[in-house]
Every structure is written in structure tokens, then in C-alpha cells.
PDBQT receptor file of N, H, CA, C and O in Angstrom, charges set to zero:
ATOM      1  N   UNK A   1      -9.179  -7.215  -6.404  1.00  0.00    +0.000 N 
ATOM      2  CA  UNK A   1      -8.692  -7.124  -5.048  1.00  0.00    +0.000 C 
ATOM      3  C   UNK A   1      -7.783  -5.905  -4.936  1.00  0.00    +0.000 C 
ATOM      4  O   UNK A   1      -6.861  -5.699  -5.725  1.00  0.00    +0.000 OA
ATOM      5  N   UNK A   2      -8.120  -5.035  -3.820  1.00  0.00    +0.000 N 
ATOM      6  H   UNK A   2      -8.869  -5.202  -3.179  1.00  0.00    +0.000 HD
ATOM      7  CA  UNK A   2      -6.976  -4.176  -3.501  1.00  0.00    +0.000 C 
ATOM      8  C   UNK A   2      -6.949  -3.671  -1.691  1.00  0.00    +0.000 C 
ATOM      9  O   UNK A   2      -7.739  -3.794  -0.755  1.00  0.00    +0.000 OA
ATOM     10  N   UNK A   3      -5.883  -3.199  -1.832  1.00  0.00    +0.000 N 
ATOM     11  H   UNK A   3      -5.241  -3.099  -2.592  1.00  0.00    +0.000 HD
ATOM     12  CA  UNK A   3      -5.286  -3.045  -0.441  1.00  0.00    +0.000 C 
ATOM     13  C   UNK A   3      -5.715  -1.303  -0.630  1.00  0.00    +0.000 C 
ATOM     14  O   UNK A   3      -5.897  -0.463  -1.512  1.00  0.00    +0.000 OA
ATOM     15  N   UNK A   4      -5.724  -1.468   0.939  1.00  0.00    +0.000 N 
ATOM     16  H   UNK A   4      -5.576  -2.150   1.655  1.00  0.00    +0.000 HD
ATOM     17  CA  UNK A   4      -5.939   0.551   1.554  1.00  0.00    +0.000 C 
ATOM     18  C   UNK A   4      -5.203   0.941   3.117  1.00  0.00    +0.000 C 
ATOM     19  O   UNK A   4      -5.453   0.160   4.035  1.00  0.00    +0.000 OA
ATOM     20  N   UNK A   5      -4.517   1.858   3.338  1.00  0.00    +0.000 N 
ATOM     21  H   UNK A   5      -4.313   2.492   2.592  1.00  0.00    +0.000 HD
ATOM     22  CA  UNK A   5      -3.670   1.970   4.467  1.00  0.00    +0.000 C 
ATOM     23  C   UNK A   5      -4.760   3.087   5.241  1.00  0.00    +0.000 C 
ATOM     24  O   UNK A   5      -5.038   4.243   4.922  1.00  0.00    +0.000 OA
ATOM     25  N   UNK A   6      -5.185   2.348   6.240  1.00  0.00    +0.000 N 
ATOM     26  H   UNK A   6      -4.959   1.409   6.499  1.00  0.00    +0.000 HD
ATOM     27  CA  UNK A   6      -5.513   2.774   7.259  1.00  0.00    +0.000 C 
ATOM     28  C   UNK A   6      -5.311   4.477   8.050  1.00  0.00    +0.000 C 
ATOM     29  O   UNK A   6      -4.613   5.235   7.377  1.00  0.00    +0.000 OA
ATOM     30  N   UNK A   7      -5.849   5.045   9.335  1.00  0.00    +0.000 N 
ATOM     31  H   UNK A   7      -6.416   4.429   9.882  1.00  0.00    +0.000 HD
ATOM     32  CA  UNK A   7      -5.260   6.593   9.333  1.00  0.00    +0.000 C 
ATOM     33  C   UNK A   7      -4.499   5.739  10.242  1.00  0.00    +0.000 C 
ATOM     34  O   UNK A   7      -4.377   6.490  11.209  1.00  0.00    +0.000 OA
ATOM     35  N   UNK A   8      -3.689   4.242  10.664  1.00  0.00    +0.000 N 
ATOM     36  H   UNK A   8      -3.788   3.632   9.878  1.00  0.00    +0.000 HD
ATOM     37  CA  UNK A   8      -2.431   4.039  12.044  1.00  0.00    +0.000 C 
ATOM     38  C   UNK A   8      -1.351   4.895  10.859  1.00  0.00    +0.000 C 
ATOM     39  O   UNK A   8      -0.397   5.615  11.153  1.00  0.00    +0.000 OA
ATOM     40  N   UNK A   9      -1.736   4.629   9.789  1.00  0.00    +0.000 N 
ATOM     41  H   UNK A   9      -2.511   4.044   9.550  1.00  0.00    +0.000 HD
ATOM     42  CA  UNK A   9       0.119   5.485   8.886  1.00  0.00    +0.000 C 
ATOM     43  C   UNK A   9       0.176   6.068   9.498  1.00  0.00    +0.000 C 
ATOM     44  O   UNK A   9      -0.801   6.580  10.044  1.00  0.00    +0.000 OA
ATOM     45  N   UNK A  10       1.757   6.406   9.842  1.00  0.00    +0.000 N 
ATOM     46  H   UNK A  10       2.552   5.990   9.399  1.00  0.00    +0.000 HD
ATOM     47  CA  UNK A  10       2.449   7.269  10.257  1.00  0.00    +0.000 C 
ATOM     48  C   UNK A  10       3.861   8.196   9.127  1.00  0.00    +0.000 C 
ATOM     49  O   UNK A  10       4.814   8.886   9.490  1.00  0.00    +0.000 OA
ATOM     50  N   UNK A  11       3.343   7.745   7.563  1.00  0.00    +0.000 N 
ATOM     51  H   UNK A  11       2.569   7.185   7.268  1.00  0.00    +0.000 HD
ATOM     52  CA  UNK A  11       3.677   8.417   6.952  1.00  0.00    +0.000 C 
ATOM     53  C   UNK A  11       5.562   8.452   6.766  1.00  0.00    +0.000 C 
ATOM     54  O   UNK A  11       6.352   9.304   6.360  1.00  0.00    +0.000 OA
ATOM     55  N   UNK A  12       5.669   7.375   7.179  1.00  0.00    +0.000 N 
ATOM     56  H   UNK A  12       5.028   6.682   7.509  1.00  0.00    +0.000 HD
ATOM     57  CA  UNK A  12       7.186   6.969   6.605  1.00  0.00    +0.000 C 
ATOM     58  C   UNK A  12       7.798   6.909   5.220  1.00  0.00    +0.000 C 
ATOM     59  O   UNK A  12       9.009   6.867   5.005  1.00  0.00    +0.000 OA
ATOM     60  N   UNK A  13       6.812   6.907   4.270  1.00  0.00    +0.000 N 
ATOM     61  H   UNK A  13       5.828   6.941   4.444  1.00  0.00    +0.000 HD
ATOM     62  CA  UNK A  13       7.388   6.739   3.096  1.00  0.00    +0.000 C 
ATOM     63  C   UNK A  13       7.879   5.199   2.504  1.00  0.00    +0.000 C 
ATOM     64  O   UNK A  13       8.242   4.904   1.365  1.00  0.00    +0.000 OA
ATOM     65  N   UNK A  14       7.744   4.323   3.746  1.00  0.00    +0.000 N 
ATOM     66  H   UNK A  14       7.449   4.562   4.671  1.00  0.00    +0.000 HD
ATOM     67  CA  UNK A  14       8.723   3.497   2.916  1.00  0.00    +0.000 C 
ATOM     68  C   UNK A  14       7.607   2.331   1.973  1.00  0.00    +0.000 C 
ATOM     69  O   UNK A  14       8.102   1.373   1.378  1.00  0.00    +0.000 OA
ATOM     70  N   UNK A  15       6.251   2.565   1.961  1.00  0.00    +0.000 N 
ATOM     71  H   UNK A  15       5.849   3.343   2.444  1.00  0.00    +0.000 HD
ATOM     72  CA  UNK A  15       5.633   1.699   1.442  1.00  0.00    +0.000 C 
ATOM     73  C   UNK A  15       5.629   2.039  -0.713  1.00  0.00    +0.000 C 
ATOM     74  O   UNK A  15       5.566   1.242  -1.649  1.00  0.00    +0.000 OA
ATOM     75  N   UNK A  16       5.719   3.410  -0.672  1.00  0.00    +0.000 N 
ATOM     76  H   UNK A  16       5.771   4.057   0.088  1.00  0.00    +0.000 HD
ATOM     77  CA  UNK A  16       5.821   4.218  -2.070  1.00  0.00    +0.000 C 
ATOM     78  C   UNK A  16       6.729   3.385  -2.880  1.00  0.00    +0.000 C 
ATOM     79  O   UNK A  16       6.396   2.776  -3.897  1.00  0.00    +0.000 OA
ATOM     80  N   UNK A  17       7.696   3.403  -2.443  1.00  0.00    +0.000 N 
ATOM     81  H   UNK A  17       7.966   3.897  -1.616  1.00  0.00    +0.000 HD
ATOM     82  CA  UNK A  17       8.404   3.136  -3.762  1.00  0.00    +0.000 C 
ATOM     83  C   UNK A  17       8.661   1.555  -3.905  1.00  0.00    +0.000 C 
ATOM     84  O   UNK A  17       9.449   1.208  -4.785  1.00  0.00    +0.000 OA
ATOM     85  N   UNK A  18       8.063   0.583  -3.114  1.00  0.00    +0.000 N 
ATOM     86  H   UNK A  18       7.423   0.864  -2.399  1.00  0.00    +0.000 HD
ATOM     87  CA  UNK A  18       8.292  -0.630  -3.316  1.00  0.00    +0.000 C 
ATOM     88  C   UNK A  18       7.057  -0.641  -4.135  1.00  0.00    +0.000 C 
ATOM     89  O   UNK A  18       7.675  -0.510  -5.191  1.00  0.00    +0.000 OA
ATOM     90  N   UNK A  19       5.771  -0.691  -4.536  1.00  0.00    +0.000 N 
ATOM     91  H   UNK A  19       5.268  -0.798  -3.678  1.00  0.00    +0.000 HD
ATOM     92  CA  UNK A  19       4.414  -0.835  -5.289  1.00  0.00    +0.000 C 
ATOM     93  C   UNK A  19       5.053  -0.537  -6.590  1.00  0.00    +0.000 C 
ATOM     94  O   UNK A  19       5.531   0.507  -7.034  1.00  0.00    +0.000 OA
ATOM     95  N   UNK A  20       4.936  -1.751  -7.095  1.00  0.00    +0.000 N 
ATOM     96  H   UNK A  20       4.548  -2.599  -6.735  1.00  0.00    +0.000 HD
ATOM     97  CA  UNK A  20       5.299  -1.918  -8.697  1.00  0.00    +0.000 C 
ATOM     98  C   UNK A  20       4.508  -1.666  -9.903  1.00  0.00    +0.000 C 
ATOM     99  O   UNK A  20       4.890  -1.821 -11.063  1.00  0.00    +0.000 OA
ATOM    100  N   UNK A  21       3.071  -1.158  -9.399  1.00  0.00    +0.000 N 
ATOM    101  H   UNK A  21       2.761  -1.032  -8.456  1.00  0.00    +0.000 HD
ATOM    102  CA  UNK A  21       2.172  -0.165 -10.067  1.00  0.00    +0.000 C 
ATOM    103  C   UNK A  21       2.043   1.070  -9.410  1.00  0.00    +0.000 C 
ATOM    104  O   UNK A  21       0.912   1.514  -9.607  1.00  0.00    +0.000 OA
ATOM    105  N   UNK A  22       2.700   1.777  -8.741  1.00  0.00    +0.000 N 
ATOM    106  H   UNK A  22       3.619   1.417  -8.581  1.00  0.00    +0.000 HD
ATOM    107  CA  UNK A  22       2.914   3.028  -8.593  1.00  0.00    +0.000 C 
ATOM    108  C   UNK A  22       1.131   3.270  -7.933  1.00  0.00    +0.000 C 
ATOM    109  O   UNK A  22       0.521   4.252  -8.357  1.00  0.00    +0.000 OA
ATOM    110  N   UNK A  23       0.585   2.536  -7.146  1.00  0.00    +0.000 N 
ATOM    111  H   UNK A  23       1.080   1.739  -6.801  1.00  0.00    +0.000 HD
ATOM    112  CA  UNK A  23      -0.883   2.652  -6.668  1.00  0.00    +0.000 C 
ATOM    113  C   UNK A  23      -0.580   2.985  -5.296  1.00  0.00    +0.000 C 
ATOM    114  O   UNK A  23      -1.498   2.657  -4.545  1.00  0.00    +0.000 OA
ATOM    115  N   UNK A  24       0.459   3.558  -4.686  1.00  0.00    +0.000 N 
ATOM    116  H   UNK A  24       1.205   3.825  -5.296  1.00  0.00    +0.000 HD
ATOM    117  CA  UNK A  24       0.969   4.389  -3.526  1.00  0.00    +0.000 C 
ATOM    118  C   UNK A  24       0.910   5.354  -3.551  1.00  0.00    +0.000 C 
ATOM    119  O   UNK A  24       1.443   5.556  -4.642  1.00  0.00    +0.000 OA
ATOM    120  N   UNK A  25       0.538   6.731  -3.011  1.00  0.00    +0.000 N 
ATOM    121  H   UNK A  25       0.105   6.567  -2.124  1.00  0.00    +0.000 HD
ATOM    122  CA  UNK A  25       0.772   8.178  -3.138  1.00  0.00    +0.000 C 
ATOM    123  C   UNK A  25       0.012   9.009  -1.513  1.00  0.00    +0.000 C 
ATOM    124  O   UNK A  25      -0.931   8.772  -0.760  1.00  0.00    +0.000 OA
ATOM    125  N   UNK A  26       0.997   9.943  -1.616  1.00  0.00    +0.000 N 
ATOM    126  H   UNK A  26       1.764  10.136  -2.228  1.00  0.00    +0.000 HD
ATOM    127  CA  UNK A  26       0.805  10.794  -0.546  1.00  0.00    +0.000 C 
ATOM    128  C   UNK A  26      -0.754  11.485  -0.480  1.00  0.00    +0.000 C 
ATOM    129  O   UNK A  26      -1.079  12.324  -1.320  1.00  0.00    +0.000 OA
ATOM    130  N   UNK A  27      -1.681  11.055   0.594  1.00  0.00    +0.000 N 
ATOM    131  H   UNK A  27      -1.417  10.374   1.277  1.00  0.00    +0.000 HD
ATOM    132  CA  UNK A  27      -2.598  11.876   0.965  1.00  0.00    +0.000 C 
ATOM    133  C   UNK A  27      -2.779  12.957   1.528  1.00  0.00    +0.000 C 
ATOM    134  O   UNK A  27      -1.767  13.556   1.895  1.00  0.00    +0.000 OA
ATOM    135  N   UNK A  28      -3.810  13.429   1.727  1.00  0.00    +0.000 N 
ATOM    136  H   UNK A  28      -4.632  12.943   1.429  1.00  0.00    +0.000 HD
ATOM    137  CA  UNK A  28      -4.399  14.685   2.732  1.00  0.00    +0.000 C 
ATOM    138  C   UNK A  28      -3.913  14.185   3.755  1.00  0.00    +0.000 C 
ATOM    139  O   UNK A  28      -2.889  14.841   3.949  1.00  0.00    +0.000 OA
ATOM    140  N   UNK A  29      -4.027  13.237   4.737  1.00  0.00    +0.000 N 
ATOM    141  H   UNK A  29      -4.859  12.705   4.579  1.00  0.00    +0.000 HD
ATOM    142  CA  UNK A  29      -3.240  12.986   5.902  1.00  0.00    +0.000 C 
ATOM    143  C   UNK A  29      -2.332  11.777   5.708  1.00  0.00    +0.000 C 
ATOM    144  O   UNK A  29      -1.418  11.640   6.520  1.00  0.00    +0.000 OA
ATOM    145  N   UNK A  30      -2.425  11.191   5.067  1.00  0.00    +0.000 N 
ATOM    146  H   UNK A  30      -3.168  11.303   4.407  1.00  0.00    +0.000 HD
ATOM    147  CA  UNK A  30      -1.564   9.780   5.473  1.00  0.00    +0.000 C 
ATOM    148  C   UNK A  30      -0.988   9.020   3.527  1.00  0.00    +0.000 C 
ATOM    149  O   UNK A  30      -1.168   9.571   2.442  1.00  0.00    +0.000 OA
ATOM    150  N   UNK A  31      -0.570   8.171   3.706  1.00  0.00    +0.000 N 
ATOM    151  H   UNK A  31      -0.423   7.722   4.588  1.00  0.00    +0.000 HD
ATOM    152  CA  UNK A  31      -0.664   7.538   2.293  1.00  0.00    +0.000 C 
ATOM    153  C   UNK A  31      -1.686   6.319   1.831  1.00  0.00    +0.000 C 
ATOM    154  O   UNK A  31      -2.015   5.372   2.546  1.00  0.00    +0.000 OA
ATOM    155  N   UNK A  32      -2.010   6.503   0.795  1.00  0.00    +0.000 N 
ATOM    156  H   UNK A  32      -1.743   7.272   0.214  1.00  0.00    +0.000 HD
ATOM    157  CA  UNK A  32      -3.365   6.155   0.066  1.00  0.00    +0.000 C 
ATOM    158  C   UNK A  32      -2.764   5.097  -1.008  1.00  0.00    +0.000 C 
ATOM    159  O   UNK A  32      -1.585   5.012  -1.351  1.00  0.00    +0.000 OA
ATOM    160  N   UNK A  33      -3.902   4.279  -1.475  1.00  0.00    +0.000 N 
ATOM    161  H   UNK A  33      -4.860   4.349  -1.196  1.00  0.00    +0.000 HD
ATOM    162  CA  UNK A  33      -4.048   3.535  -2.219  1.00  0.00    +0.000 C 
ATOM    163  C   UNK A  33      -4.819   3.503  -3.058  1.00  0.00    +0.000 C 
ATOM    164  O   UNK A  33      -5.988   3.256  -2.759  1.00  0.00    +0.000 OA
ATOM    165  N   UNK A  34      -4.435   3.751  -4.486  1.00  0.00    +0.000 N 
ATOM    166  H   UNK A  34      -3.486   3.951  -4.729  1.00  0.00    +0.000 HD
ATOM    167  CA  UNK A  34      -5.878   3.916  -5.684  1.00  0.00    +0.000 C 
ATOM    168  C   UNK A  34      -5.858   1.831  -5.718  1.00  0.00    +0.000 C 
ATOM    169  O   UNK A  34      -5.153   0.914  -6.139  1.00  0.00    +0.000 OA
ATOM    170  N   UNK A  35      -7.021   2.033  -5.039  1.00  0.00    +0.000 N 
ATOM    171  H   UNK A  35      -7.594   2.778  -4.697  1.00  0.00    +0.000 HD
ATOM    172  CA  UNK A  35      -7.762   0.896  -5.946  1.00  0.00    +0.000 C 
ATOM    173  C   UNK A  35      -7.968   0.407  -7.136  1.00  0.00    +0.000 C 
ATOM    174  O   UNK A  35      -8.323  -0.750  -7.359  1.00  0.00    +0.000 OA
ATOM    175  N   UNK A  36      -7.777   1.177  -7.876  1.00  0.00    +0.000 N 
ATOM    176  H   UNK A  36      -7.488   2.117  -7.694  1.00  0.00    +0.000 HD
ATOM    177  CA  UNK A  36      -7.662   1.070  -9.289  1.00  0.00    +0.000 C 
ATOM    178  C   UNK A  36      -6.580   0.136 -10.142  1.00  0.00    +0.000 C 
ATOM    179  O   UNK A  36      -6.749  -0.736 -10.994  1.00  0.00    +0.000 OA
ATOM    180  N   UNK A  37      -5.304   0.754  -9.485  1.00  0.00    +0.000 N 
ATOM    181  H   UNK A  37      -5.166   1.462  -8.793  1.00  0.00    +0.000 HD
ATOM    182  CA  UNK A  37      -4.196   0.532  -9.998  1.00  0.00    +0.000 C 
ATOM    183  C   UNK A  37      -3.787  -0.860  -9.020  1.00  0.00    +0.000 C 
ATOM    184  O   UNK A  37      -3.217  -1.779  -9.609  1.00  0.00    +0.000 OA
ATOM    185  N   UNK A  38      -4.096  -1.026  -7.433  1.00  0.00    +0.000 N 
ATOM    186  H   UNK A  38      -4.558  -0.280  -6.955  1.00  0.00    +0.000 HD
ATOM    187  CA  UNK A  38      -3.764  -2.167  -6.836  1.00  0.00    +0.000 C 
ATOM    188  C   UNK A  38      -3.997  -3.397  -7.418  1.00  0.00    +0.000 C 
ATOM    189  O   UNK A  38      -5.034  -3.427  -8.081  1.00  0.00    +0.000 OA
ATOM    190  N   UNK A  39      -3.256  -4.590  -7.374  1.00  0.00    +0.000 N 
ATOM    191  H   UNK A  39      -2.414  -4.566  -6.836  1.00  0.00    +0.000 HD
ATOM    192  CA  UNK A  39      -3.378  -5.486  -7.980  1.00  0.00    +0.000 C 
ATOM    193  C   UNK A  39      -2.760  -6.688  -6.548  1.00  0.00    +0.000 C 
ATOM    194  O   UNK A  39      -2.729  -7.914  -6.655  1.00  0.00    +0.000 OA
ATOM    195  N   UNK A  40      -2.359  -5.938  -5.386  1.00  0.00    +0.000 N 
ATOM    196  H   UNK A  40      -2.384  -4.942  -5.299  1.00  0.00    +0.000 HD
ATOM    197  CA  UNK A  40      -1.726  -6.577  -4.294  1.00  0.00    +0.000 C 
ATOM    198  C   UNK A  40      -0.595  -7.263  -4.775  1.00  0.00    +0.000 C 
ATOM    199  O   UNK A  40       0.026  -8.018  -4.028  1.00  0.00    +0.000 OA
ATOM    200  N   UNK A  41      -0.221  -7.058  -6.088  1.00  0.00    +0.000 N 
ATOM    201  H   UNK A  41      -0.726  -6.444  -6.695  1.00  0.00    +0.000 HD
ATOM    202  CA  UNK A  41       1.019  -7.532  -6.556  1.00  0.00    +0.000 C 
ATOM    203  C   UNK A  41       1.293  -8.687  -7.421  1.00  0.00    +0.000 C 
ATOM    204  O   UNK A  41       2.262  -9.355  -7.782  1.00  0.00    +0.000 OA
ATOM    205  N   UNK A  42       0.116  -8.638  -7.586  1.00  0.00    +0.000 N 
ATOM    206  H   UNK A  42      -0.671  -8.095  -7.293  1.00  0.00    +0.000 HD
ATOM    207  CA  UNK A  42      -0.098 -10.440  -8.421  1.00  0.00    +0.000 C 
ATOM    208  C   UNK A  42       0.692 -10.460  -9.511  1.00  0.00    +0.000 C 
ATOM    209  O   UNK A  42       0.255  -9.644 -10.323  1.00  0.00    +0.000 OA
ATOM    210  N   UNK A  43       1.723 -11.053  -9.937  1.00  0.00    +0.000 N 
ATOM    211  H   UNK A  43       2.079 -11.716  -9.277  1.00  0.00    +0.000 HD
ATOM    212  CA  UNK A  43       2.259 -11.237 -11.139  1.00  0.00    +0.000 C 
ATOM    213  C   UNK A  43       3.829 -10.436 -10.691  1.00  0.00    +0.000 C 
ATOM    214  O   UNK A  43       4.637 -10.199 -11.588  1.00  0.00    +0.000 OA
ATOM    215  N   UNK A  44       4.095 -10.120  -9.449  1.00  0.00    +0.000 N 
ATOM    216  H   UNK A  44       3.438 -10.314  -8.720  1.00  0.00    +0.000 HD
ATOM    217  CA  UNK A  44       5.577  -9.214  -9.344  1.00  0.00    +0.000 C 
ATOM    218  C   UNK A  44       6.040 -10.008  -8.278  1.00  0.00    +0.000 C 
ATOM    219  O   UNK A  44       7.145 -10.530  -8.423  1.00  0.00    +0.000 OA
ATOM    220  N   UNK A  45       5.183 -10.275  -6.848  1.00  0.00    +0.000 N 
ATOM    221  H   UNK A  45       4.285  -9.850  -6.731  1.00  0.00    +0.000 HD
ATOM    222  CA  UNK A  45       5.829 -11.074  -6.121  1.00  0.00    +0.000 C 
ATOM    223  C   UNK A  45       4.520 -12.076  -5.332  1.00  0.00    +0.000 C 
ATOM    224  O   UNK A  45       3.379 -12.114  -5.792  1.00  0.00    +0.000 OA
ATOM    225  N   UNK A  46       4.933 -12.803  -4.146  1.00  0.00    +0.000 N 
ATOM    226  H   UNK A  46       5.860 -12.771  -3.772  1.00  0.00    +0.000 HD
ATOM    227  CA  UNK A  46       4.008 -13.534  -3.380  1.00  0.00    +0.000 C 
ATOM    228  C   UNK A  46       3.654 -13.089  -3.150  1.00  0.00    +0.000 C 
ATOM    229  O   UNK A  46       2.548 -13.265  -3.662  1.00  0.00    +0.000 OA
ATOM    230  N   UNK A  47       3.585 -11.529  -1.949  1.00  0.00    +0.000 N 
ATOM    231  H   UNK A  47       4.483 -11.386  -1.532  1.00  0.00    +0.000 HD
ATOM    232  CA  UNK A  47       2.900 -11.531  -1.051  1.00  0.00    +0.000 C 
ATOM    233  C   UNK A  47       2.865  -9.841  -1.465  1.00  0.00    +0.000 C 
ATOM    234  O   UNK A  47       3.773  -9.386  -2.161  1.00  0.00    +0.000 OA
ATOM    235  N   UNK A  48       1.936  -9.113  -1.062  1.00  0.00    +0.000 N 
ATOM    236  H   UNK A  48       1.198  -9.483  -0.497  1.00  0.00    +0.000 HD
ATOM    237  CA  UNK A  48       1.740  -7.400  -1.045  1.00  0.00    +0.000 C 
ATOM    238  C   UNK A  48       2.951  -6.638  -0.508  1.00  0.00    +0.000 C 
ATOM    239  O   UNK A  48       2.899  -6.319   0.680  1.00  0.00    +0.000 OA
ATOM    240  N   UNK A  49       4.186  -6.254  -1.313  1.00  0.00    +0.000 N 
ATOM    241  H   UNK A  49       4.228  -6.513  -2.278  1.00  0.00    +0.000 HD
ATOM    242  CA  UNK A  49       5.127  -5.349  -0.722  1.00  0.00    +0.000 C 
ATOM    243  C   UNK A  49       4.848  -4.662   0.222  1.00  0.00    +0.000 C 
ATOM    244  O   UNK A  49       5.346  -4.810   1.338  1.00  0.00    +0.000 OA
ATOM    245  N   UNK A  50       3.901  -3.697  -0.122  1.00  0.00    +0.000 N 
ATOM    246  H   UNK A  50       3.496  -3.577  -1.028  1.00  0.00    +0.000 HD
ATOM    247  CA  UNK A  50       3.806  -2.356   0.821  1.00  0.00    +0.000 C 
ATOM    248  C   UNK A  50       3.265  -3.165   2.218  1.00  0.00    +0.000 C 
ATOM    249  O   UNK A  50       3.235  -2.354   3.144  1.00  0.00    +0.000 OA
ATOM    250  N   UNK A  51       2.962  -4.104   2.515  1.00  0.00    +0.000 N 
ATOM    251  H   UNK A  51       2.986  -4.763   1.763  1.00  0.00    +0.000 HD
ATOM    252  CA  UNK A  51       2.368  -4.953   3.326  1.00  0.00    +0.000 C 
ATOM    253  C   UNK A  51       3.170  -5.717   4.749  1.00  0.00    +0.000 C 
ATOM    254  O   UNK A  51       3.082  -5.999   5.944  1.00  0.00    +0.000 OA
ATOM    255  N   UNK A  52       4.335  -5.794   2.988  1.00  0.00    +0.000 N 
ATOM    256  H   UNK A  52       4.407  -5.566   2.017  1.00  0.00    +0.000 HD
ATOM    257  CA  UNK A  52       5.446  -6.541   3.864  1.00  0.00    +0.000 C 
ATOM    258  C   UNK A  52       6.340  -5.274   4.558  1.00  0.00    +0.000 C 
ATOM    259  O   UNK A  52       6.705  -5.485   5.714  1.00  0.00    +0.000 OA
ATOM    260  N   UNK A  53       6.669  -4.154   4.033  1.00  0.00    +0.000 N 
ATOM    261  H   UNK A  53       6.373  -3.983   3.093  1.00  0.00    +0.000 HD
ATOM    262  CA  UNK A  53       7.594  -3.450   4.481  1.00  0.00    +0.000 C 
ATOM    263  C   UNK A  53       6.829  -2.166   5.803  1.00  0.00    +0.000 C 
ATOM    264  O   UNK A  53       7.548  -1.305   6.309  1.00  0.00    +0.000 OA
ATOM    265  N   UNK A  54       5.645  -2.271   6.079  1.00  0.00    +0.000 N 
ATOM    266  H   UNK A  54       5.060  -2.970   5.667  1.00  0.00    +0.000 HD
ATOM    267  CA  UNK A  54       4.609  -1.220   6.888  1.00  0.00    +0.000 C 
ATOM    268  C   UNK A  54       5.194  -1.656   8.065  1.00  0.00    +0.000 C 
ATOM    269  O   UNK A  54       5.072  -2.818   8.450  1.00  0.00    +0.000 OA
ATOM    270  N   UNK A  55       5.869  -0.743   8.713  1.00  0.00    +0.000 N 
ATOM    271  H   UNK A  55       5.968   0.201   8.400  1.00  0.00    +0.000 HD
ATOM    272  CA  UNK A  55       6.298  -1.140  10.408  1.00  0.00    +0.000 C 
ATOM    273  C   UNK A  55       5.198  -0.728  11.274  1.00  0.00    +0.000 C 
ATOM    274  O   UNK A  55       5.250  -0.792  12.502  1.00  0.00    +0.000 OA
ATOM    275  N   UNK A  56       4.310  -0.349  10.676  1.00  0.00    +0.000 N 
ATOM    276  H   UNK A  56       4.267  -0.296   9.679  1.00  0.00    +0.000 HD
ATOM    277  CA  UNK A  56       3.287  -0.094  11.700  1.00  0.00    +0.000 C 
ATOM    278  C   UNK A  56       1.640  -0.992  11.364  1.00  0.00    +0.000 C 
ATOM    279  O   UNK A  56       0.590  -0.731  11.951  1.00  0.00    +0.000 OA
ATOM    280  N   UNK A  57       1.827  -2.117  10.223  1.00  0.00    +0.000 N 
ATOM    281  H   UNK A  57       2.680  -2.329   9.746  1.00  0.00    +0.000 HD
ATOM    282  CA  UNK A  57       1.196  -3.101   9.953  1.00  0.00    +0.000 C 
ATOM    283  C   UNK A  57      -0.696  -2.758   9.578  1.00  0.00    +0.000 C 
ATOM    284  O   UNK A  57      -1.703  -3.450   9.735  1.00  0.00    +0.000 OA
ATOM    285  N   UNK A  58      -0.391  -0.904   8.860  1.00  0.00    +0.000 N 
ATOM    286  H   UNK A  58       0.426  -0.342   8.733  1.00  0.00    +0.000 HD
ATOM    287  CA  UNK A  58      -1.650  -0.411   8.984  1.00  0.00    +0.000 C 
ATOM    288  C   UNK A  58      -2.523  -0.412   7.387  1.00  0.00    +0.000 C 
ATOM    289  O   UNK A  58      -3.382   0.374   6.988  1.00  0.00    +0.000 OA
ATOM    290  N   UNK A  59      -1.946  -1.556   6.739  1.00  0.00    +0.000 N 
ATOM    291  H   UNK A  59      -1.249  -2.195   7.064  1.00  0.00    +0.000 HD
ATOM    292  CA  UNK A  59      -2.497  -1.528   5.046  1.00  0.00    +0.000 C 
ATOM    293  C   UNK A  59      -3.123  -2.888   5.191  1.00  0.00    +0.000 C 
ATOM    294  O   UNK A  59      -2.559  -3.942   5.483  1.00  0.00    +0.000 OA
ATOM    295  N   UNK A  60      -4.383  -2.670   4.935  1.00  0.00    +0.000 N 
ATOM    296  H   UNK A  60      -4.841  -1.814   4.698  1.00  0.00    +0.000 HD
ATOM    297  CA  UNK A  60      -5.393  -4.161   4.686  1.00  0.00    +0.000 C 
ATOM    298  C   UNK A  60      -5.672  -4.592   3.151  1.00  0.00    +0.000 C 
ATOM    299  O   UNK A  60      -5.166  -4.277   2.074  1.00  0.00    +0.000 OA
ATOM    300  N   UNK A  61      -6.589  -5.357   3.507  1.00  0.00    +0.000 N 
ATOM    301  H   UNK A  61      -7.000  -5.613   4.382  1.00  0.00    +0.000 HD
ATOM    302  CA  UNK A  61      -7.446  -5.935   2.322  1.00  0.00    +0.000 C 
ATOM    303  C   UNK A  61      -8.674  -5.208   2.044  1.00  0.00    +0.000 C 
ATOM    304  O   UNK A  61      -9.278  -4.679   2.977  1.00  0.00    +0.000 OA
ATOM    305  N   UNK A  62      -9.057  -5.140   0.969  1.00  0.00    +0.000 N 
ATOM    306  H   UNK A  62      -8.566  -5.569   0.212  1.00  0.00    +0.000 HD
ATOM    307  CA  UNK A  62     -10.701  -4.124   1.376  1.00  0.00    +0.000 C 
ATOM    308  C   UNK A  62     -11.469  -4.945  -0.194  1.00  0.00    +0.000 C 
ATOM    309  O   UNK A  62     -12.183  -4.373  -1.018  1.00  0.00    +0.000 OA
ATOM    310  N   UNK A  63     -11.019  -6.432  -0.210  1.00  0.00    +0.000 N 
ATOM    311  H   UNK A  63     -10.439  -6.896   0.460  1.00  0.00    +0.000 HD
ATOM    312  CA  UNK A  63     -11.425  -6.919  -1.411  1.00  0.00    +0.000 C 
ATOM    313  C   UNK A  63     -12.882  -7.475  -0.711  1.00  0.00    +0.000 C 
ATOM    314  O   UNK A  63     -13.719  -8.054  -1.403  1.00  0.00    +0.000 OA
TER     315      UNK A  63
């Protein structure tokens, strides 16, 4: 399972540094999600940080 942020980002930054596998990083336009590294957080907290903290509610599921 992993999460992917949408082009609504508006590139706040604040989803980066909460992802406790570092599977956040700045794109060509917006911020991205390696699939790879997402794990939606299983084993750090309940629910997907970057998920919880998106004021613009633009990071899904793409499992």
C-alpha cells in the first residue's frame, strides 16, 4: 500500500518532514511520493501523517 499527492499540492512543505521513511520529496511541480519507500506508516503511527497534516487534503491511497 502507498499513498501519492495529487497536482491540488500547493507545496507547503509541511507533509516532508513528518514521513518517517523519508518517502516525501520535492517534485517537478508539486511533492511526490516514492511508492517504494511508503508504507502509509504502518508500524510508526495509526493513521498516514502526511495525510493527517495536508491542509489542502490532496494525498490519497493508490493501493
Amino acid at each position: 500500500m502507498a499513498l501519492s499527492i495529487t497536482d491540488e499540492c500547493i507545496n507547503c512543505t509541511i507533509c516532508e518532514p513528518d514521513c518517517p521513511n523519508n518517502a516525501v520529496f520535492p517534485g517537478l511541480k508539486h511533492y511526490e511520493i516514492d511508492p517504494d519507500r511508503c508504507t502509509e506508516c504502518e508500524n510508526f503511527f495509526a493513521t498516514p501523517m502526511c495525510q493527517e497534516v495536508c491542509p489542502v487534503d490532496c494525498i490519497i491511497s493508490i493501493s
